[in-house]
C-alpha positions in Angstrom: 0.0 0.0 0.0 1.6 3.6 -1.2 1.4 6.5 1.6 1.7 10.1 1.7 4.5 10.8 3.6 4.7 13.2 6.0 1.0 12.5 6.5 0.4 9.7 9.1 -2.6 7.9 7.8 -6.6 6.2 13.3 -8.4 3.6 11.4 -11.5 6.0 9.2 -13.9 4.0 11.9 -12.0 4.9 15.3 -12.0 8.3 14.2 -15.1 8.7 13.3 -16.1 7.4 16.4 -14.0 10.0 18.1 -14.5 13.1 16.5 -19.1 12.3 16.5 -18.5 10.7 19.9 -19.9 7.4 19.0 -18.9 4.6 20.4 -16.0 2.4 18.3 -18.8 -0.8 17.9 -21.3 2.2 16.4 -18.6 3.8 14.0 -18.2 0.1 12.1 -19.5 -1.1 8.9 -22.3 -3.3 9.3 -21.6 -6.9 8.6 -22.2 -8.2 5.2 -25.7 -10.0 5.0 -25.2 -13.5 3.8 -25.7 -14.2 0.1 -29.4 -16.4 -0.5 -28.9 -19.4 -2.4 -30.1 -18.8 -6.1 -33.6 -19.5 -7.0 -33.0 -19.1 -10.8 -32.1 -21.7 -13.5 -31.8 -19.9 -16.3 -28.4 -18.6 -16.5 -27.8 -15.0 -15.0 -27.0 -12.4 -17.9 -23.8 -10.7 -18.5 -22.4 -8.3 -15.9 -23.5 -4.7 -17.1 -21.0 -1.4 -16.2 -19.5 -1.5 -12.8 -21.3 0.7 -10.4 -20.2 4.2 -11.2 -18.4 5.9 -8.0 -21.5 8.5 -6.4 -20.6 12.3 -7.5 -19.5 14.6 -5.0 -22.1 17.5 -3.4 -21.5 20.6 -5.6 -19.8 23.1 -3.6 -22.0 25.3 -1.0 -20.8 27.4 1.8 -21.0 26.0 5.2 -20.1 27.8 8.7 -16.3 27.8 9.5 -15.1 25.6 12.6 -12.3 26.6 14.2 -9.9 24.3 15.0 -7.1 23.5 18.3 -3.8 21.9 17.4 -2.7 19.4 20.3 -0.6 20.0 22.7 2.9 18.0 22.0 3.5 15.9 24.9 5.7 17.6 27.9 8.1 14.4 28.5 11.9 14.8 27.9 11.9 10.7 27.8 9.6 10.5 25.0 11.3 13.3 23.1 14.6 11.0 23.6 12.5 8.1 22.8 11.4 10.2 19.4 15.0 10.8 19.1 16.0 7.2 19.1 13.7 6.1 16.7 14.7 9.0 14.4 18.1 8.1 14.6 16.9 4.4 14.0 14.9 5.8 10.8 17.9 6.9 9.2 19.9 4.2 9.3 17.2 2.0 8.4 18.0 -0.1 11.4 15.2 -2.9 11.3 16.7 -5.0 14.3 17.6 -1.1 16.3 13.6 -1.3 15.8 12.4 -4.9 16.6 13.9 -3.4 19.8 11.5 -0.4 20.3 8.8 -2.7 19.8 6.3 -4.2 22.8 5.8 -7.9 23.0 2.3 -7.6 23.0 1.7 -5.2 19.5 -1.4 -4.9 18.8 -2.9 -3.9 15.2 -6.3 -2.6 15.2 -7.9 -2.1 11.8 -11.7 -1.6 10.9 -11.9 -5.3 10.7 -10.5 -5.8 13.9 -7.0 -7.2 15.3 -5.0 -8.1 12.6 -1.2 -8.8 14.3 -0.8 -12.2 13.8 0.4 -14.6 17.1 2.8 -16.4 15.0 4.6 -13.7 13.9 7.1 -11.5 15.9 6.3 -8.4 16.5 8.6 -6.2 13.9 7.0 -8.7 11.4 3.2 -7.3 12.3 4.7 -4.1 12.5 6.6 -3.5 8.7 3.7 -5.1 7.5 1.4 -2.0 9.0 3.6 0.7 8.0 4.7 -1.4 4.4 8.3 -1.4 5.5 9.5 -3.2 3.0 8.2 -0.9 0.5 10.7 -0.8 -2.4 10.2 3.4 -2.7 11.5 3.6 0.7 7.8 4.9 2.1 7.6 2.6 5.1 10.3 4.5 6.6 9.3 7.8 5.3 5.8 7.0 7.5 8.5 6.5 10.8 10.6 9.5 9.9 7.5 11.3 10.6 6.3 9.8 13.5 9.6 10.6 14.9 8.9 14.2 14.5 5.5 13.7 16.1 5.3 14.7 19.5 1.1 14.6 19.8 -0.3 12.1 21.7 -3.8 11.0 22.8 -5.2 8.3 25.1 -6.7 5.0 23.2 -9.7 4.2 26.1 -9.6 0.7 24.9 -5.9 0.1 26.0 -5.0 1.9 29.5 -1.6 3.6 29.6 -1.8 3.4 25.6 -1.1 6.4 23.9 -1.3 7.1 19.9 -0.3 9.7 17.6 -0.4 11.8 15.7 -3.3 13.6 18.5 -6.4 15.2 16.6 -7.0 19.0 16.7 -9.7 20.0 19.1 -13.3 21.1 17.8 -16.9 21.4 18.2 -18.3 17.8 17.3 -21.3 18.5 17.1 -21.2 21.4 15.0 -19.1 19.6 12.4 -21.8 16.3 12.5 -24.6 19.2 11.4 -21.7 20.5 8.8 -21.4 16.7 7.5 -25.5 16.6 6.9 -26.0 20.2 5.8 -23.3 19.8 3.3 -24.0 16.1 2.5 -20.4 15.0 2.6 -18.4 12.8 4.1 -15.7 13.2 6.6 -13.4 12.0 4.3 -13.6 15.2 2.9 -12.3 17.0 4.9 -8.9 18.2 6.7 -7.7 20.8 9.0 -5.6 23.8 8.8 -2.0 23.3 10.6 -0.9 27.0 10.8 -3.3 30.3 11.6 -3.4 31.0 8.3 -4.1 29.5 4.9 -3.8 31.1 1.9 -6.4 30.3 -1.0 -5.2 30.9 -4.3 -7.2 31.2 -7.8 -5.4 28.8 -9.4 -3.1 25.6 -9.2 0.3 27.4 -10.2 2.5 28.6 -7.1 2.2 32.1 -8.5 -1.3 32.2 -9.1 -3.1 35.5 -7.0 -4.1 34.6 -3.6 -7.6 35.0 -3.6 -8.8 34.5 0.1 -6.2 33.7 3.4 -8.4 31.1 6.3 -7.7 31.0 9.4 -7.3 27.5 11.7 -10.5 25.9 10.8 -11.6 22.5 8.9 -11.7 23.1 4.7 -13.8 20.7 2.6 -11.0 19.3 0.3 -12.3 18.3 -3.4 -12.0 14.7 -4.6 -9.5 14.9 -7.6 -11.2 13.7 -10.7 -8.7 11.3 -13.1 -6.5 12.5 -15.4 -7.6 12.6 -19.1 -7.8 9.3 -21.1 -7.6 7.6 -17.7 -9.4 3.7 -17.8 -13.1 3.8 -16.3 -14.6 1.0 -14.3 -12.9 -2.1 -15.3 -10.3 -2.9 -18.9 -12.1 -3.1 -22.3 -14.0 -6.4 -23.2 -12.1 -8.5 -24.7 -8.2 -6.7 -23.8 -5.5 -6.8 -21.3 -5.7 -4.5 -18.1 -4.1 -1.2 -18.8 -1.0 -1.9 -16.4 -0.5 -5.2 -18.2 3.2 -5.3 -20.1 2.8 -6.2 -23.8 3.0 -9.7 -25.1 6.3 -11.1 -24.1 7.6 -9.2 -21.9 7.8 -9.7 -18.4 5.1 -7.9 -16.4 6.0 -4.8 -14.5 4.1 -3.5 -11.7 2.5 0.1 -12.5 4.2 2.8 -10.9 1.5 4.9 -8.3 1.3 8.3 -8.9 3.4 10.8 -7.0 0.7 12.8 -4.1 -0.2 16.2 -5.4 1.2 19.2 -4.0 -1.6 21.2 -4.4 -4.9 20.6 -3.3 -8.7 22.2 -4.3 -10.6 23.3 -1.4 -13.9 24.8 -1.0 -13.8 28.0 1.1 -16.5 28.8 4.0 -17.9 31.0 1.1 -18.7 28.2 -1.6 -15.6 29.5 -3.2 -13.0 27.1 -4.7 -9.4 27.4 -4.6 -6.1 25.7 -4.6 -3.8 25.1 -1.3 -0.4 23.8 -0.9 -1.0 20.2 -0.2 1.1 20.1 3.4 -0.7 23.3 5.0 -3.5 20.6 5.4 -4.2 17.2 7.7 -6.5 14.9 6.9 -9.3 14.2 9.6 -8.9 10.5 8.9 -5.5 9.1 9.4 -3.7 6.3 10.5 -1.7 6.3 14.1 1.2 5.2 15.7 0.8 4.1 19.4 3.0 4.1 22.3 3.3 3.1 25.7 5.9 3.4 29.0 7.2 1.0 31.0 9.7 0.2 34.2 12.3 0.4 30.9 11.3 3.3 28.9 8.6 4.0 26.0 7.9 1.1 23.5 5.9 1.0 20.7 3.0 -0.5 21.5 0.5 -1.1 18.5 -0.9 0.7 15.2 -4.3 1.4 14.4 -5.6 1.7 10.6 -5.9 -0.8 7.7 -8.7 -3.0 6.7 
């Protein structure tokens, strides 16, 4: 799986679940209903176009909410913990790590625990964070938790803590946002500086057009380049990443994450942002926990 370095990427239902203050069993997908045997016995016809993806709400204003950073945690061992991992980072140390790591590491995605018993724990752990990534983007994903010094308490674990922490704001006001806007919370991110400047257009020089302040910004889903494949390949051909006919196949290269982002302002307005001015509300974390011999790492919540 391909992240987005610097951003750390909570599981989408644990956060949900914190920021609408629902509980984490209320915040998960329902369970699939079990298929009924077929009644038919003529045969089924041919699969018709994939379901097309729904279309985004148009943009609308909505009422700005202002957003909190964290407060990094005041504890000179866990800044010399974040230190030691950093230092671990760059040398891409993966036994320095296996060290950092808690015997019991737990995984929590939205399907539930996923570290598997058998495994050690730096096994359970690259395979989180894709360590092994061949663009190098599992450690990119640690270089920035090692520069991460937010925290916040996970109420299922005592004494766990996870980060990156989520910025502080009105819950309730953003769950009437979500309905009055008819979008999802994947939508939208949050401001890391007091101000954000809006610009017209996608260029770095285009005119700034509005500057925001800490609040949350409805961020645009991207829609795909020209030419790009729809749905599933043609009848009848080859997937588009496929390698033509005798040569080996190749794995398609994932696109590089954009470094500008379209917004919608408070106004209705859209506009263009550098891509690192924002956080996504929906992210993956990192969590720790101390001990008689110092800070481990002590699970990692996200996934399927």
């Amino acid at each position: 799986m391909r992240r987005n370095p610097p951003i750390l990427i909570s599981s989408a239902a644990a956060l949900v679940a914190a920021v609408l203050g629902l509980s984490p069993a209320m915040a998960q997908p329902a369970p699939a209903k079990p298929q009924q045997p077929a009644k038919a016995t003529q045969p089924a016809p041919p699969p018709g176009p994939g379901p097309q993806a729904p279309q985004p709400a148009p943009p609308r204003p909505y009422k700005a909410i202002a957003v909190t950073p964290a407060t990094p945690l005041a504890d000179p061992s866990f800044e010399a913990f974040r230190k030691q991992l950093g230092e671990i980072v760059g040398r891409k140390d993966r036994t320095a790590l296996a060290g950092l790591l808690a015997q019991n590491f737990f995984w929590m995605a939205s399907q539930g625990e996923k570290a598997d018993r058998k495994k050690k724990p730096i096994d359970n752990f690259a395979t989180a964070v894709d360590l092994d990534a061949g663009d190098g983007s599992g450690w990119e994903v640690l270089a920035a938790a090692a520069g991460e010094a937010t925290l916040q308490p996970l109420p299922q674990r005592k004494g766990v803590l996870c980060a990156p922490a989520p910025p502080a704001f009105d819950a309730k006001a953003f769950d009437q946002l979500l309905k009055a806007s008819r979008t999802d919370v994947l939508e939208w991110a949050y401001a890391t500086k007091p101000s954000l400047e809006v610009r017209a257009g996608a260029a770095a020089d285009a005119p700034v057009a509005e500057t925001l302040g800490a609040i949350l910004v409805r961020v645009m889903p991207e829609p795909p380049p020209p030419g790009a494949p729809q749905g599933g390949p043609p009848s009848g051909g080859p997937p588009p990443s496929a390698s033509p006919p005798g040569q080996a196949a190749t794995t398609p290269v994932p696109p590089a994450p954009p470094t500008v982002l379209r917004i919608v302002t408070p106004a209705g307005k859209t506009g263009w942002i550098a891509a690192d001015s924002v956080q996504p509300l929906v992210f993956e974390q990192i969590c720790y926990a101390k001990d008689a011999g110092g800070w481990k790492i002590a699970g990692y919540l996200g996934g399927e």
